[in-house]
C-alpha positions as protocol buffer text, in pm:
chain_id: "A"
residue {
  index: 1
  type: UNK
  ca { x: -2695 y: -8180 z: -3901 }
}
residue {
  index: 2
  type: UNK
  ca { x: -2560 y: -8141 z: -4262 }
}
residue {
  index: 3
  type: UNK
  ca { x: -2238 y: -8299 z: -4176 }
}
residue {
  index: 4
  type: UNK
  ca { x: -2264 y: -8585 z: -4489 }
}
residue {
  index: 5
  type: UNK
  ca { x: -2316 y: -8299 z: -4687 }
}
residue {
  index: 6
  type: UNK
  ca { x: -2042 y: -8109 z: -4578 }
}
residue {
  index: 7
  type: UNK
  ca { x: -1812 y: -8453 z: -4623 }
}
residue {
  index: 8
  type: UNK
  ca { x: -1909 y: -8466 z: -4982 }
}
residue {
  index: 9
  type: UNK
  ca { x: -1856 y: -8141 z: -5094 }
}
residue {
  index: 10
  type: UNK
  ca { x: -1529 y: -8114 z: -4958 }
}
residue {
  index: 11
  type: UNK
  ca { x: -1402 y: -8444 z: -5115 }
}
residue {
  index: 12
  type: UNK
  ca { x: -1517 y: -8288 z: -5458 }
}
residue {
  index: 13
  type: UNK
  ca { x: -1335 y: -8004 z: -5362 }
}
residue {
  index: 14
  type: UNK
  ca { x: -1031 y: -8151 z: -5282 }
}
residue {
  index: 15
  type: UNK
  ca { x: -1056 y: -8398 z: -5594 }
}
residue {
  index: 16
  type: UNK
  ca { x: -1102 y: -8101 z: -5817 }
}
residue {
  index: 17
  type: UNK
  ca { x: -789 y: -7902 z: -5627 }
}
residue {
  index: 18
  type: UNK
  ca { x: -563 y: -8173 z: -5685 }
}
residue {
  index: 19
  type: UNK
  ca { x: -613 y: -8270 z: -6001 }
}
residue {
  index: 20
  type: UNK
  ca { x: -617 y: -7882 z: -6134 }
}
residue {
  index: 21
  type: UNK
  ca { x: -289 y: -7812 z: -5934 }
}
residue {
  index: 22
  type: UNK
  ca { x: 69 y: -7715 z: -6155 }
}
residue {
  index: 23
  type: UNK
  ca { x: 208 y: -8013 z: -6346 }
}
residue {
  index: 24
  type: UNK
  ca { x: 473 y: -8214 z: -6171 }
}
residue {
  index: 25
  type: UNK
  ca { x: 631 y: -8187 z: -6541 }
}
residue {
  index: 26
  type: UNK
  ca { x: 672 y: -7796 z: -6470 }
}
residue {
  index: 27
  type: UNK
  ca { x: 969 y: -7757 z: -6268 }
}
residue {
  index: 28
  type: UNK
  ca { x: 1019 y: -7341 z: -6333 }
}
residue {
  index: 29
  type: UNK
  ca { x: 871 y: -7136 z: -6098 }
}
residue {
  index: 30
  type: UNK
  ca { x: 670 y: -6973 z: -6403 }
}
residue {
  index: 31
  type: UNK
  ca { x: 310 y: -6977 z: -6360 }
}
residue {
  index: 32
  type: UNK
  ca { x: 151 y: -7210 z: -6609 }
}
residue {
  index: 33
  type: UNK
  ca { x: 48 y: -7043 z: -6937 }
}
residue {
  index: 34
  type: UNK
  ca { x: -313 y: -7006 z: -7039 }
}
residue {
  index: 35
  type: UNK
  ca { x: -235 y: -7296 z: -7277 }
}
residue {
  index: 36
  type: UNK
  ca { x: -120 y: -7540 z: -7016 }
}
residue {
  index: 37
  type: UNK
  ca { x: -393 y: -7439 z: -6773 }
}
residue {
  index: 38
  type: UNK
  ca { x: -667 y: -7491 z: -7060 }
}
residue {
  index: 39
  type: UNK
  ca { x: -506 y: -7851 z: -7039 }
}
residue {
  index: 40
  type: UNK
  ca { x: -513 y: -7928 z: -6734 }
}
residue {
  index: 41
  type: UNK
  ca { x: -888 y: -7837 z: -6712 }
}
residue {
  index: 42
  type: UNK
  ca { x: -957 y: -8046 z: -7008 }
}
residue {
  index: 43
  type: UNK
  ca { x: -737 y: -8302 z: -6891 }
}
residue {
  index: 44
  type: UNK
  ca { x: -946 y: -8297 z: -6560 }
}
residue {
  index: 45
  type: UNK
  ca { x: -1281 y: -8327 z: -6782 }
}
residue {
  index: 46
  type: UNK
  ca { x: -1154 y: -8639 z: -6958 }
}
residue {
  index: 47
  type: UNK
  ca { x: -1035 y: -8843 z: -6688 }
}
residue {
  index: 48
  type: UNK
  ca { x: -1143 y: -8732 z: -6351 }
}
residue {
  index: 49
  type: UNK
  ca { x: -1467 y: -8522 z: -6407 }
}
residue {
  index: 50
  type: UNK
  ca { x: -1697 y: -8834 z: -6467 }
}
residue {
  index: 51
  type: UNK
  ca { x: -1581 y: -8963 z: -6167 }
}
residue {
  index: 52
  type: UNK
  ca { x: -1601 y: -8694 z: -5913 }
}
residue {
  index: 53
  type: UNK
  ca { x: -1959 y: -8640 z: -6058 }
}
residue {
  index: 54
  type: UNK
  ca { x: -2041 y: -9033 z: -6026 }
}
residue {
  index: 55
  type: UNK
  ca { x: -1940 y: -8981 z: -5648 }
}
residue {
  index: 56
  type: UNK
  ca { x: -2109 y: -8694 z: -5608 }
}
residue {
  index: 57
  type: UNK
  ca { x: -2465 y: -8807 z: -5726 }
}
residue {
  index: 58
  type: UNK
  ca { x: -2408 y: -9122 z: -5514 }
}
residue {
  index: 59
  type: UNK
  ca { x: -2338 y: -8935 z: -5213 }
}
residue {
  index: 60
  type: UNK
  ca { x: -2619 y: -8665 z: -5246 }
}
residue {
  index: 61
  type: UNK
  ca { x: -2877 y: -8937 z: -5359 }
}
residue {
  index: 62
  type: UNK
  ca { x: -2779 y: -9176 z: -5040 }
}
residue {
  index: 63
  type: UNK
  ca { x: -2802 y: -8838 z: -4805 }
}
residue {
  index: 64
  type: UNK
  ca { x: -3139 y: -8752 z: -4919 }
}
residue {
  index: 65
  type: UNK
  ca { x: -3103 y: -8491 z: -5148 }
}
residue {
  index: 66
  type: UNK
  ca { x: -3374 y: -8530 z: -5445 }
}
residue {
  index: 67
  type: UNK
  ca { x: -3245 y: -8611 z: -5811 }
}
residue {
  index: 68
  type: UNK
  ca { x: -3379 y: -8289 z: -5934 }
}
residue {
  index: 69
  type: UNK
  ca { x: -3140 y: -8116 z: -5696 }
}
residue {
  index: 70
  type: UNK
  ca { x: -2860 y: -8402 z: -5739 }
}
residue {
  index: 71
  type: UNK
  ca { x: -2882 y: -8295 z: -6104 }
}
residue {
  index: 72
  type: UNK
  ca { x: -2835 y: -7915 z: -6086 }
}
residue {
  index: 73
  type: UNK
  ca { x: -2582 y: -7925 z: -5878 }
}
residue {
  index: 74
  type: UNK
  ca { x: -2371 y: -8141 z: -6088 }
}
residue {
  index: 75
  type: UNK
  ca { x: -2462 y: -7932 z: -6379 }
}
residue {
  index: 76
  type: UNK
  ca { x: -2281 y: -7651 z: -6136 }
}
residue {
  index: 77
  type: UNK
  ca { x: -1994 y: -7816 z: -6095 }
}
residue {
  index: 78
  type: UNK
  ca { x: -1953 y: -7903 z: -6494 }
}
residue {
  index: 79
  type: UNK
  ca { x: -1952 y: -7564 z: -6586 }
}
residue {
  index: 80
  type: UNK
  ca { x: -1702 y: -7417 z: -6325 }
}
residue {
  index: 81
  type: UNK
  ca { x: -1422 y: -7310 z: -6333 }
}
residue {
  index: 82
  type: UNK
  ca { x: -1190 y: -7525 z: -6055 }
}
residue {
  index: 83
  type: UNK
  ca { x: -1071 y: -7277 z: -5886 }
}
residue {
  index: 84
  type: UNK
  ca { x: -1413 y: -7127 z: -5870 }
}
residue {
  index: 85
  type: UNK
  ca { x: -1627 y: -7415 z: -5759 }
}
residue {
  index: 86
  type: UNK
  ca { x: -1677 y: -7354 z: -5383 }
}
residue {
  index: 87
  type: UNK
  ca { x: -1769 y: -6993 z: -5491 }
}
residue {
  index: 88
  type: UNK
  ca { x: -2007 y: -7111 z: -5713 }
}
residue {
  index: 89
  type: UNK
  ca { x: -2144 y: -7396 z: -5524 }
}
residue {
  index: 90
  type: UNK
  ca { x: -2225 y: -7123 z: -5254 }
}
residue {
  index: 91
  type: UNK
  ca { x: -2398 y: -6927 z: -5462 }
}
residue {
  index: 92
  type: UNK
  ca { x: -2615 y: -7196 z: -5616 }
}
residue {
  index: 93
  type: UNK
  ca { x: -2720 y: -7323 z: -5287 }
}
residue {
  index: 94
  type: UNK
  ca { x: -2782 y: -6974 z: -5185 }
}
residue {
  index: 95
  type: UNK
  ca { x: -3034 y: -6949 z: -5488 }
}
residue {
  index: 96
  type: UNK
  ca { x: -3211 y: -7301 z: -5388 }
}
residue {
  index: 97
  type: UNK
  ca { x: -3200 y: -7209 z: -5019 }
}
residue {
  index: 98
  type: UNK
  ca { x: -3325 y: -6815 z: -5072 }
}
residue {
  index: 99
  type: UNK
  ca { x: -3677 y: -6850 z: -5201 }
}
residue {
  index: 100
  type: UNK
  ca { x: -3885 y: -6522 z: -5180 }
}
residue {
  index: 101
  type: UNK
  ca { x: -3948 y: -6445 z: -4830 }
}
residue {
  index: 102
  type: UNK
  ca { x: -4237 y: -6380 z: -4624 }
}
residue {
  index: 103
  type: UNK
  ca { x: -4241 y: -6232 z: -4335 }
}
residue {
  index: 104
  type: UNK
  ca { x: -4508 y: -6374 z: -4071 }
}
residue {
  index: 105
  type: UNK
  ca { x: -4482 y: -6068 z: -3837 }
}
residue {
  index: 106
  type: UNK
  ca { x: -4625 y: -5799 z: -4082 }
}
residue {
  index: 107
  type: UNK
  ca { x: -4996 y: -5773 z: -4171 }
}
residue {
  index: 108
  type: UNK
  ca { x: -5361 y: -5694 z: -4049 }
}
residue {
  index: 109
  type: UNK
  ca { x: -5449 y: -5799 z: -3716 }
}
residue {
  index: 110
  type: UNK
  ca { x: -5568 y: -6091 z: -3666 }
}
residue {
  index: 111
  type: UNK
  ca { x: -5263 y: -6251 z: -3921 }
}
residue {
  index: 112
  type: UNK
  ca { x: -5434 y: -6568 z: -3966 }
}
residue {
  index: 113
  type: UNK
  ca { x: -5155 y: -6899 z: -3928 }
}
residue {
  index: 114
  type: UNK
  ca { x: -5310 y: -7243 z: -4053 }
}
residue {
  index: 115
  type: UNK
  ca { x: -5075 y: -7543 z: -4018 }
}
residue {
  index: 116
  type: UNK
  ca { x: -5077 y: -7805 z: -4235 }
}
residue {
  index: 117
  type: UNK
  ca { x: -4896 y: -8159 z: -4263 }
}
residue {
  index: 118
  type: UNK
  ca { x: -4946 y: -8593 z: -4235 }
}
residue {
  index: 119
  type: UNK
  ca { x: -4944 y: -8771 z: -3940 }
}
residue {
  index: 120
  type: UNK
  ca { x: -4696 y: -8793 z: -3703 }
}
residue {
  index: 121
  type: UNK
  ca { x: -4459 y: -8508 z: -3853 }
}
residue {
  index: 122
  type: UNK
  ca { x: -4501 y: -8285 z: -3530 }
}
residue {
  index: 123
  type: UNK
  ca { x: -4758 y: -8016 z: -3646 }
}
residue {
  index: 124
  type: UNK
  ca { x: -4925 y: -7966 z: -3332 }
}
residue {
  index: 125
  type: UNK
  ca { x: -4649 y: -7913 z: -3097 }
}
residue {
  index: 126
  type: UNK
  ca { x: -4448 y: -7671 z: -3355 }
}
residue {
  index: 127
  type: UNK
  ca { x: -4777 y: -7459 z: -3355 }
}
residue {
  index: 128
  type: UNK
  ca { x: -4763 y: -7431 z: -2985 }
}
residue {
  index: 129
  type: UNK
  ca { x: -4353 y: -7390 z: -3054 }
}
residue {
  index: 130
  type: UNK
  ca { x: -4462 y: -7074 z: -3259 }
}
residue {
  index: 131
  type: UNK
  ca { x: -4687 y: -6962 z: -3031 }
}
residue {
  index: 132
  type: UNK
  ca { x: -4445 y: -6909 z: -2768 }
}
residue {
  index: 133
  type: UNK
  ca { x: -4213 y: -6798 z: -2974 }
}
residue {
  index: 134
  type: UNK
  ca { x: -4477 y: -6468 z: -3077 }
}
residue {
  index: 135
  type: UNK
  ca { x: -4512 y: -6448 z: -2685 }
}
residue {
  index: 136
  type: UNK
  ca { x: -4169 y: -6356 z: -2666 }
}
residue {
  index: 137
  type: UNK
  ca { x: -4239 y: -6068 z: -2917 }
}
residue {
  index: 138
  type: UNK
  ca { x: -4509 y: -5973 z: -2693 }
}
residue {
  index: 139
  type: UNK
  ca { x: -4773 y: -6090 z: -2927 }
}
residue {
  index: 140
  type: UNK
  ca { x: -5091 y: -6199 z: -2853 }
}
residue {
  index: 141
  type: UNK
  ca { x: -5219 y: -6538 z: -2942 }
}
residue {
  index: 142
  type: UNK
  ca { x: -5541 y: -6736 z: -2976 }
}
residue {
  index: 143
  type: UNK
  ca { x: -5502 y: -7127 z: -3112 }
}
residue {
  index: 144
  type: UNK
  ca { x: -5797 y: -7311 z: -3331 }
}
residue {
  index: 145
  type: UNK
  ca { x: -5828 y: -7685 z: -3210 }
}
residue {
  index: 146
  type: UNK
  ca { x: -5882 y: -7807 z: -3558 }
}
residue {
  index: 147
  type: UNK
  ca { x: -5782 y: -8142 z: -3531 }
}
residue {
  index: 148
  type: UNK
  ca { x: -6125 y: -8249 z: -3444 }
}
residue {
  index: 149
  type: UNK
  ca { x: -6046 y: -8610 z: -3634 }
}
residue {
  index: 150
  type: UNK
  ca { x: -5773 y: -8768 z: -3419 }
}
residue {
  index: 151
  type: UNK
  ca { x: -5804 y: -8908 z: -3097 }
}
residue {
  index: 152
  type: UNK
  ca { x: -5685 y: -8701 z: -2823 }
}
residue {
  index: 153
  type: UNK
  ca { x: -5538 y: -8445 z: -3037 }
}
residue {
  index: 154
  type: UNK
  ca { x: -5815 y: -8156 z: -2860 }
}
residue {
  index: 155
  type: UNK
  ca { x: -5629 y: -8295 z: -2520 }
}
residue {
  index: 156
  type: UNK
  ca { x: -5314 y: -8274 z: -2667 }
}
residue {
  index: 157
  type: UNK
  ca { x: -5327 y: -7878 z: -2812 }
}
residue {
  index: 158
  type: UNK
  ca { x: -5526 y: -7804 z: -2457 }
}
residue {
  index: 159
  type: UNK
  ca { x: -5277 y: -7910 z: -2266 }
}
residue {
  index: 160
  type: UNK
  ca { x: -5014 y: -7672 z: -2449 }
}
residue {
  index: 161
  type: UNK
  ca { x: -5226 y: -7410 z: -2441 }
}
residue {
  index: 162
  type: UNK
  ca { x: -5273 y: -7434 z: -2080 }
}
residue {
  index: 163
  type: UNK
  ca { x: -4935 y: -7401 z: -2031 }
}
residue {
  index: 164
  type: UNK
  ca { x: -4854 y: -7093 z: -2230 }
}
residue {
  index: 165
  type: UNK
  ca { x: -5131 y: -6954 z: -2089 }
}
residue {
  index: 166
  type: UNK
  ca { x: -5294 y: -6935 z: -2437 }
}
residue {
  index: 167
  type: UNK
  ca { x: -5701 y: -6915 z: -2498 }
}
residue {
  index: 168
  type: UNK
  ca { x: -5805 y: -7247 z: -2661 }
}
residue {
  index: 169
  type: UNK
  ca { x: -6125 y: -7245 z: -2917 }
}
residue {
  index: 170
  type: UNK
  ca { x: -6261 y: -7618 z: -2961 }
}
residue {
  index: 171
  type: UNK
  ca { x: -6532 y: -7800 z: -3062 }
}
residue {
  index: 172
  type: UNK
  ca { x: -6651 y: -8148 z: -3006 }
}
residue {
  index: 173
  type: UNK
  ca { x: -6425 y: -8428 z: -3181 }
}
residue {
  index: 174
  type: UNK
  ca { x: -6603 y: -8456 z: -3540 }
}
residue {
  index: 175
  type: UNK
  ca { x: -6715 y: -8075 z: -3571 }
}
residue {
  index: 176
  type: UNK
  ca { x: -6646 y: -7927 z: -3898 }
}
residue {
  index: 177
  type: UNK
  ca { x: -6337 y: -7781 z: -3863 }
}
residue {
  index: 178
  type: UNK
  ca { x: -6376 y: -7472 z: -4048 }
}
residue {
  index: 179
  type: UNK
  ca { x: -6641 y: -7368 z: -3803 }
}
residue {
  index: 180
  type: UNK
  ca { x: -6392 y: -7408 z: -3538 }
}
residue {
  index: 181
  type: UNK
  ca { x: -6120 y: -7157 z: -3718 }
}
residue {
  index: 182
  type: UNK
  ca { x: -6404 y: -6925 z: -3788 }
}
residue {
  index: 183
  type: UNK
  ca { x: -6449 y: -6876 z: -3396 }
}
residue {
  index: 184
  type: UNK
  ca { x: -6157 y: -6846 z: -3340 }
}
residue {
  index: 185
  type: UNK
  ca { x: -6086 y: -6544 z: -3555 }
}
residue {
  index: 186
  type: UNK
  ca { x: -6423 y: -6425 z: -3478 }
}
residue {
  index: 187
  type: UNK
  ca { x: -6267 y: -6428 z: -3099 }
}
residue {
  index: 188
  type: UNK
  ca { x: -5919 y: -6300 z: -3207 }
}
residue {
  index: 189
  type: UNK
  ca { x: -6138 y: -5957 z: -3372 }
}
residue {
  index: 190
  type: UNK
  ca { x: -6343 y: -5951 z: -3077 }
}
residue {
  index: 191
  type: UNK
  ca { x: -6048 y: -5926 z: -2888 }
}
residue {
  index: 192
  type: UNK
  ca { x: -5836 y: -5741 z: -3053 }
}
residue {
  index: 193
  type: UNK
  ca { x: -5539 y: -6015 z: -3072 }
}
residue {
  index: 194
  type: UNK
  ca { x: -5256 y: -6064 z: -3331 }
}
residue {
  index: 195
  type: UNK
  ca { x: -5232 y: -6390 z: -3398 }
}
residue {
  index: 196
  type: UNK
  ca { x: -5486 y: -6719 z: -3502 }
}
residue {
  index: 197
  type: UNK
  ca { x: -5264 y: -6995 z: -3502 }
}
residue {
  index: 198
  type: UNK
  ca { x: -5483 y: -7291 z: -3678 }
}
residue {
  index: 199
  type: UNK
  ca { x: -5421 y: -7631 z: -3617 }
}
residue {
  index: 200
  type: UNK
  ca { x: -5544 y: -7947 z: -3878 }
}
residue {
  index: 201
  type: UNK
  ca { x: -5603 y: -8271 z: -3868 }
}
residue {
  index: 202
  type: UNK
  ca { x: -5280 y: -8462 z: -4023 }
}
residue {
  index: 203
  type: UNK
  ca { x: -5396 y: -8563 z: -4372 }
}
residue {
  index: 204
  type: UNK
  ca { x: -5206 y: -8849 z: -4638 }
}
residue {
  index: 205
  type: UNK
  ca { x: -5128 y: -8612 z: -4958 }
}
residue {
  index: 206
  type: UNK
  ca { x: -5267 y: -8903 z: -5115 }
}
residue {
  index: 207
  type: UNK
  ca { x: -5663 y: -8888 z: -4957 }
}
residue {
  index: 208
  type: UNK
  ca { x: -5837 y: -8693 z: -5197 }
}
residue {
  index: 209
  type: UNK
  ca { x: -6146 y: -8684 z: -4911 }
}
residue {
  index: 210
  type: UNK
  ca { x: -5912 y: -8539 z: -4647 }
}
residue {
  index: 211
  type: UNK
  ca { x: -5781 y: -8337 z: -4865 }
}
residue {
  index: 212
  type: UNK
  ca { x: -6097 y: -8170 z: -4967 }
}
residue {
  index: 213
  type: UNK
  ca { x: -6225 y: -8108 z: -4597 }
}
residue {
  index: 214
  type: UNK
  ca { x: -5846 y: -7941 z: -4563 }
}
residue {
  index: 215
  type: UNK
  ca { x: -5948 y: -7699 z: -4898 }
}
residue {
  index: 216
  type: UNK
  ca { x: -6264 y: -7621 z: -4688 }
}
residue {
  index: 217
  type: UNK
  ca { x: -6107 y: -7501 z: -4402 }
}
residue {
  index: 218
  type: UNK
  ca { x: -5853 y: -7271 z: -4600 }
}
residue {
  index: 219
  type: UNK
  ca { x: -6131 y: -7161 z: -4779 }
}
residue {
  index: 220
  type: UNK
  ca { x: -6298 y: -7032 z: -4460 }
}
residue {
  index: 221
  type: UNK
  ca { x: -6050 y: -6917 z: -4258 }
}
residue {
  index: 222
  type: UNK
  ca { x: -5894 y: -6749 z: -4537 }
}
residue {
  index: 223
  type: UNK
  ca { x: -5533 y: -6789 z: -4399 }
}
residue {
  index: 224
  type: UNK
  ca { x: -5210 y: -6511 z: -4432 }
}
residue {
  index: 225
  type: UNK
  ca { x: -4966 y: -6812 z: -4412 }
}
residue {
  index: 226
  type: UNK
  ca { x: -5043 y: -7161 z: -4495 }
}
residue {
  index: 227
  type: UNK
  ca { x: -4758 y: -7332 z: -4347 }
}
residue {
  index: 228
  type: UNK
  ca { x: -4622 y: -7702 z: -4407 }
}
residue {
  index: 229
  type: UNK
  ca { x: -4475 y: -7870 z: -4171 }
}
residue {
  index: 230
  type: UNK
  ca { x: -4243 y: -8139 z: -4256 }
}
residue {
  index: 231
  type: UNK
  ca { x: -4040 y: -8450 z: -4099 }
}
residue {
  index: 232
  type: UNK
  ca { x: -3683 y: -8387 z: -4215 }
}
residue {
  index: 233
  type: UNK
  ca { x: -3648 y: -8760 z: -4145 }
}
residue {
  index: 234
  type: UNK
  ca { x: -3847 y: -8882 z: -4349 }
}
residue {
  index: 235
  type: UNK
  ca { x: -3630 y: -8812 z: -4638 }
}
residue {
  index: 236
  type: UNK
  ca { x: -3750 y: -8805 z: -4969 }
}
residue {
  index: 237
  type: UNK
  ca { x: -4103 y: -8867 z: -4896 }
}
residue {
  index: 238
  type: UNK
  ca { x: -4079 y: -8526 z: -4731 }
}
residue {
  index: 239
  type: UNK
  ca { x: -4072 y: -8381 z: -5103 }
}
residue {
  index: 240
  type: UNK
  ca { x: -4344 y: -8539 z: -5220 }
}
residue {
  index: 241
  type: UNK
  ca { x: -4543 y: -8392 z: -4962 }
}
residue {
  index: 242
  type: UNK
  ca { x: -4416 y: -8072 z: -4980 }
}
residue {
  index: 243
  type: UNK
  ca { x: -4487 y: -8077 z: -5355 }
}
residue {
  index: 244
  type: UNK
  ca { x: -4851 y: -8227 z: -5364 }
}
residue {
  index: 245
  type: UNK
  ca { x: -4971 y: -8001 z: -5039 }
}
residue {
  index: 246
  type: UNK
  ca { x: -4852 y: -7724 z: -5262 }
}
residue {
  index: 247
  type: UNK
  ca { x: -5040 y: -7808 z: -5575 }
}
residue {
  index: 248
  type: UNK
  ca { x: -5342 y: -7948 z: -5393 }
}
residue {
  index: 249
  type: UNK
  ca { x: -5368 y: -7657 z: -5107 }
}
residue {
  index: 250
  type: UNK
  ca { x: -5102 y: -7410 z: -5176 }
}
residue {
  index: 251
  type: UNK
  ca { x: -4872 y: -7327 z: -4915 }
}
residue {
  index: 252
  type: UNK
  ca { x: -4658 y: -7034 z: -4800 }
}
residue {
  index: 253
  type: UNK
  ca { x: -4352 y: -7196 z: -4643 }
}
residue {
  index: 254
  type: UNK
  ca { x: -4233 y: -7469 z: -4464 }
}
residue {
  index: 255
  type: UNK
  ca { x: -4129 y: -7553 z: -4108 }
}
residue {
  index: 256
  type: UNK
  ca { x: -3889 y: -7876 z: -4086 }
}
residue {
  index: 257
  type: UNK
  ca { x: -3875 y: -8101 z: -3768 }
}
residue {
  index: 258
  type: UNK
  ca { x: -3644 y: -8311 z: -3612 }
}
residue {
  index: 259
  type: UNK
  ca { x: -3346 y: -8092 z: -3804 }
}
residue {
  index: 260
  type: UNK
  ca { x: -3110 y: -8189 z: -3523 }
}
residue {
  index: 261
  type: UNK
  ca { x: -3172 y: -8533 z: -3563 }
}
residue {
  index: 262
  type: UNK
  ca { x: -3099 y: -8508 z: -3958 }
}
residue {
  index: 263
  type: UNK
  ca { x: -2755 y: -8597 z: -4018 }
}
residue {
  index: 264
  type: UNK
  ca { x: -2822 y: -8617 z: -4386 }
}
residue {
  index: 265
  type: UNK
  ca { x: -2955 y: -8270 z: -4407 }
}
residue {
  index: 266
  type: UNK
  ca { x: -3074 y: -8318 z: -4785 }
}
residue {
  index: 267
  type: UNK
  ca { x: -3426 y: -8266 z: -4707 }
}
residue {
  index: 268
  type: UNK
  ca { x: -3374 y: -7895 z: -4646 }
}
residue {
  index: 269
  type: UNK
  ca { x: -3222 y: -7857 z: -4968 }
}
residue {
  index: 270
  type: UNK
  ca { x: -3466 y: -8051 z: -5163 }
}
residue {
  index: 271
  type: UNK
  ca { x: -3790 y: -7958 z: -5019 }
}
residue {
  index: 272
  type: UNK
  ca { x: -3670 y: -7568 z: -5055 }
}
residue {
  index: 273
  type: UNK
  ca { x: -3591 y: -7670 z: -5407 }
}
residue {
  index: 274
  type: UNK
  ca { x: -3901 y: -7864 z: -5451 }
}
residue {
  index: 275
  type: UNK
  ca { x: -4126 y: -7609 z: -5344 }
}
residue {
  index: 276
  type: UNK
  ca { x: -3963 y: -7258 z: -5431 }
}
residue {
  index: 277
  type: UNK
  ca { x: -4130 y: -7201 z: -5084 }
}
residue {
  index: 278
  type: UNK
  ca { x: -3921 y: -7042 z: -4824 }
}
residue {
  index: 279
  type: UNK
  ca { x: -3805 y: -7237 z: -4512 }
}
residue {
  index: 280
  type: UNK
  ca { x: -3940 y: -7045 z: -4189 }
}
residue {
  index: 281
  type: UNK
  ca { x: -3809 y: -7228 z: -3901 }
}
residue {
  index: 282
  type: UNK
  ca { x: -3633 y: -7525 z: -3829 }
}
residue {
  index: 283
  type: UNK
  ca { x: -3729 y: -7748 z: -3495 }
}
residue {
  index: 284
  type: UNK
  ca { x: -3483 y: -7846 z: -3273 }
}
residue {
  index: 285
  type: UNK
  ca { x: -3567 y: -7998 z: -2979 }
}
residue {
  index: 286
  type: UNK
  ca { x: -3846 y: -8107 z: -2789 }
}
residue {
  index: 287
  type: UNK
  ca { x: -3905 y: -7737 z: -2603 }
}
residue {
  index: 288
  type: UNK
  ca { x: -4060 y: -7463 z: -2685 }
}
residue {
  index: 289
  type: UNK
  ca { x: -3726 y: -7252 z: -2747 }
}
residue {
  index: 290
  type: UNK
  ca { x: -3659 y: -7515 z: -2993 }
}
residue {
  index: 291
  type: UNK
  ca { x: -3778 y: -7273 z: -3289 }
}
residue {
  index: 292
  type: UNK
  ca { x: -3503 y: -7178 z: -3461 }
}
residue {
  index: 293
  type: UNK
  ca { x: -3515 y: -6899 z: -3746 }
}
residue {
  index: 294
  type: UNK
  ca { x: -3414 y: -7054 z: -4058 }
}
residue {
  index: 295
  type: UNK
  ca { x: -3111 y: -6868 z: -4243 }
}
residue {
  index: 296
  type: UNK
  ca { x: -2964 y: -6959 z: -4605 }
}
residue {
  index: 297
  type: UNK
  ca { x: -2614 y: -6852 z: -4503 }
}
residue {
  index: 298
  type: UNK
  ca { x: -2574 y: -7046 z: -4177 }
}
residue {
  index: 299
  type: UNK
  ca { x: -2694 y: -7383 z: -4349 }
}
residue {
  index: 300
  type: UNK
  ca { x: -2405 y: -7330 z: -4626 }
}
residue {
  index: 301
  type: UNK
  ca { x: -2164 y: -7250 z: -4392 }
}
residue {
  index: 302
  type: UNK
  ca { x: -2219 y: -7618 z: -4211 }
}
residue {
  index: 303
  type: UNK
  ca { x: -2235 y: -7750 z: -4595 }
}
residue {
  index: 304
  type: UNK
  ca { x: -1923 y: -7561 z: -4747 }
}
């Protein structure tokens, strides 16, 4: 994961590097004067700056990092210094990468967790990743079969339920979904439990139908976290959902799948970028343990 990135980065840093090193025209062992190094910088501007940032939107555009993203970081690196530019790469990423946190483990009991995302993108089974992950903190967990639409997907949530030992509210397929997260808070109160973890239907960002019923079900439930979950696989297309589930429903971070298949690794920076929404978790693997905690710092340490 994030190795392409890291690849491209470190050719613009060694391109910058070498062409900002002493003069082979300076033979003293004086260090250059502020006059020569002013030349060398502008020298670097007129004849290898274009190119390095050519390269670099290339390389970020064909590892799918979004042109919004492509853009600001070439703006970074037009307006450093050389000798800076890892420095202030870091701390640009940092900024895309640290959006205002939330922090899922604080609030009034029930906290109230509805997941949200298309087809396919692995919704259900990082619910049921989350869930066990709260067991670990010794928290305890009721799950809302709200995917009353797609076939199977009530056998599917049961069956991971049944195996973390987790109490399942359903319905019938084609209940109203909202009824079923009601009961299922209704049950978490009754029983004094932390956690409603709400599962959806997958919806296409593009169904305005779907994506009403999905407004009716936040609107009952009345969520803590609305959390998107995202393919990081599917690339760009992973920004546009993240950006029209956050205008259409509003959401409060994102989990992204299938990061250790992502060699790319752009779609963490973009859909962070995209969104302003903070990146919760990242998933891993096919387990349950496969959760992982997303930090800022460890990402730019594979990219820098």
């Amino acid at each position: 994961m994030l190795g392409r990135l890291k690849s491209i980065f470190s050719k613009v840093k060694k391109t910058v590097d070498k062409e900002t090193k002493k003069p082979k025209e300076i033979k003293d062992k004086k260090k250059p004067s502020i006059l020569t190094k002013l030349n060398i910088i502008k020298n670097l501007e007129k004849t290898k700056l274009k190119k390095i940032l050519d390269e670099l939107e290339e390389g970020l555009l064909t590892n799918n990092v979004a042109y919004s993203v492509t853009e600001e970081l070439k703006k970074t690196i037009k307006e450093s210094k050389p000798k800076e530019l890892k420095k202030t790469l870091e701390k640009k990423l940092k900024e895309i990468l640290s959006a205002d946190s939330i922090d899922i483990y604080k609030g009034e009991k029930p906290i109230k967790i509805m997941f949200i995302g298309v087809n396919g993108v692995g919704k259900t089974t990082t619910l049921a990743k989350l869930a066990s992950h709260l067991q670990k903190k010794k928290k305890k967990v009721v799950i809302a079969a709200g995917d009353t639409f797609r076939a199977a997907a009530i056998e599917q949530i049961q069956a991971h339920a049944d195996k973390l030992k987790i109490n399942l509210i359903k319905h019938s397929y084609g209940s109203d979904a909202a009824a079923v997260a009601f009961d299922a808070i209704e049950h978490a109160k009754a029983k004094k439990l932390d956690y409603v973890l709400i599962d959806t239907a997958g919806r296409s960002h593009a169904n305005e139908d779907l994506m009403r019923e999905l407004e009716k079900v936040k609107r009952v439930s009345k969520p803590d976290f609305t959390i998107l979950v995202v393919d990081s696989l599917t690339g760009n297309d992973a920004v546009d959902q993240a950006k029209l589930f956050g205008e259409k429903i509003g959401i409060d971070g994102v989990i992204l799948t299938k990061a250790d298949a992502d060699e790319r690794g752009g779609a963490i920076i973009s859909v962070a970028h995209e969104t302003g929404k903070p990146i919760l978790f990242l998933g891993t693997g096919q387990e349950y343990k496969d959760l992982k905690e997303f930090n800022a710092d460890d990402i730019i340490k594979q990219i820098l």
